[in-house]
Steps between C-alpha positions, in 0.01 A plus 500: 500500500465148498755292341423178282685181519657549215667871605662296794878508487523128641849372556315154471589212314205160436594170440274163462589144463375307132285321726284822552365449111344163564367287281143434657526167706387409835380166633189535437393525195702501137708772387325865421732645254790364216855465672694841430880412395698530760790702323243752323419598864790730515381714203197599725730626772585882454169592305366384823716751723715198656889433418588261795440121433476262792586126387523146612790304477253314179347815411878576324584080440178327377582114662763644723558158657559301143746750409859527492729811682570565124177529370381698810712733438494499163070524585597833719707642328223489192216671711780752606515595198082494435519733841736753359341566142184555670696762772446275785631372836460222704402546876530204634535099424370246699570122548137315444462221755177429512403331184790228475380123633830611722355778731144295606580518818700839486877599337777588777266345755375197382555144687699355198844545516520486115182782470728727683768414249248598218420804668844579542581463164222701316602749744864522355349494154288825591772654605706432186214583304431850659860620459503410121235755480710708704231531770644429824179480693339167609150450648435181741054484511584185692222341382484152645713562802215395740290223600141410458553234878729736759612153619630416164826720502718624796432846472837624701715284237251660221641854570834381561543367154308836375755692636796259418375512109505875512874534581568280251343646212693845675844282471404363187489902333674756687271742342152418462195630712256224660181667537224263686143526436290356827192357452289311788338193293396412170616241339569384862289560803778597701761705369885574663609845453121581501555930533778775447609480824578121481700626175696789665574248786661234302643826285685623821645133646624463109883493406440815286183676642509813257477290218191344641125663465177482462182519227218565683158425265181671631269164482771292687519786801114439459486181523739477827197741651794806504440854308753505183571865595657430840668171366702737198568737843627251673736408230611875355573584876779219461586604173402139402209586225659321183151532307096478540252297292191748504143339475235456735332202668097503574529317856632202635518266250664361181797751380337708251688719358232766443594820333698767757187714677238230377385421842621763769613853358579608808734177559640586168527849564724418835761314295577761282490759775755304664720461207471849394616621829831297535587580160468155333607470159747720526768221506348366183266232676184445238145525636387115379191405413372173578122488351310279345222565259148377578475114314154665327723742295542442153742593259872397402721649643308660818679787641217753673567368818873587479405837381265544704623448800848735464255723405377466862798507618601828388143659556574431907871619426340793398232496842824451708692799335163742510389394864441782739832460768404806708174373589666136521716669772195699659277191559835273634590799753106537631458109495216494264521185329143573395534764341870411329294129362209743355738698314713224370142331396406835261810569392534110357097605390641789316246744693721730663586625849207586769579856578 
């Protein structure tokens, strides 16, 4: 008998950032649908299936930088309190450096000895922020730490400051969890730290390395020209996986954030293979979702393409858990990658086994 998604005893848990409910804005044209309040967002949550919420350092202080440590904290401990009556948890914050005039020219590696400062202190203010909400996890997408001219920064010194920030945000909190999220351009053309393995490296020559790891988004392994599946491999086999954003990416181009499966099933269907089999999840990391609805969808507040795509998500949990192992073993010990890819392609197709 076959089982639906719903029948599947999943020990996942979903999470999405505020961001994910967008308002309708890109730079081309004007805004497609009204601005959603930003604190009503957390209502939508659980109806939804999701209970983990990934912030921003501004996401949890509106105007982070004009405030004082009192009313940051005061801010936190507020939305703490919106978090719990609505049963939720935070996953993650993390310190935006990318939008302040202060982080142009990147955060911990920018020229300007004062920048760095900046960076420096936003980072603190994260961190503060994050354990008021008693989440002790921090996420560095370093955003800006690039450069559009290779001659414009000393790359060597780049990294070196990279890894010198890291041990100080691990001095700084003897408890939290820096999880990096690589990504090889956009906004720069260049990015340092550009895949997982760049992450795990700096993870490893850290003061602290198991309390630094990696979020590994499917577009950004994409976009680096690398398969997301073997990227989350490479991290679960150093037990360095801190969390995934899920999506999907048509090609090489702008990050898109399509919904999880949109473009390549099969891709899709790898990454949850490969989570299923080392048992992630099973620590409590949250399967996040990092999609954005198409700018042609109307409707306040949007939410299909959050639904829709864990609904993916736990339709290929469910291929994963139903897929044929015997023959998966047959074909590998006879060497017939033909015949293994044609029944991986009708078992995703739903029509069966060739007999």
């Amino acid at each position: 008998m076959t089982s639906t998604t719903k029948d599947i005893p999943t020990k996942y848990r979903f999470s999405f950032g505020p961001w994910n409910i967008s308002e309708g804005a890109d730079p081309f044209g004007p805004d497609v649908r009204q601005a959603f309040p930003h604190e009503e967002k957390f209502a939508l949550y659980q109806p939804l299936g999701f209970d983990g919420v990934q912030f921003h350092d501004d996401d949890v202080v509106p105007d982070l930088d004009g405030q004082s440590p009192a009313q940051m904290l005061a801010q936190a401990a507020q939305v703490k309190s919106m978090l719990a009556n609505q049963g939720l948890v935070p996953e993650f914050v993390a310190p935006r450096l990318w939008f302040s005039p202060h982080t142009i020219d990147g955060a911990y590696t920018a020229n300007a000895e004062e920048d760095r400062a900046y960076a420096w202190d936003r980072t603190k203010k994260s961190i503060d922020i994050a354990r008021a909400l008693d989440c002790k996890a921090i996420v560095l997408w370093l955003a800006r730490e690039g450069s559009y001219a290779r001659e414009s920064k000393n790359a060597r010194e780049a990294y070196i400051r990279l890894h010198d920030t890291v041990n100080a945000m691990l001095d700084y909190d003897r408890e939290i969890e820096i999880w990096i999220e690589p990504k090889p351009n956009e906004p720069t053309d260049q990015a340092y730290v550009p895949t997982i393995g760049h992450a795990i490296a700096l993870a490893y020559a850290s003061s602290d390395p198991a309390r630094v790891k990696g979020l590994i988004e499917t577009a950004h392994a994409l976009l680096a020209g690398l398969d997301p599946s073997d990227e989350m491999a490479f991290a679960l086999a150093h037990d360095k996986l801190g969390s995934v954003h899920l999506n999907d990416q048509n090609g090489l181009k702008y990050d898109q954030d399509k919904n999880f499966g949109a473009s390549n099933l099969r891709t899709a269907f790898n990454q949850v293979r490969v989570l299923e089999e080392a048992g992630y999840g099973s620590k409590g990391e949250f399967i996040g979702l990092d999609v954005k609805t198409f700018r042609t969808q109307q409707g306040c507040p949007v939410t299909a393409h959050l639904k829709n795509s864990r609904a993916i998500f736990l339709h290929l949990v469910e291929k994963v858990r139903t897929w044929n192992r015997d023959l998966e073993r047959q074909c590998i010990a006879a060497r017939d990658y033909e015949e293994l890819e044609l029944q991986v392609l009708r078992h995703l197709m739903g029509v069966g086994g060739v007999g």
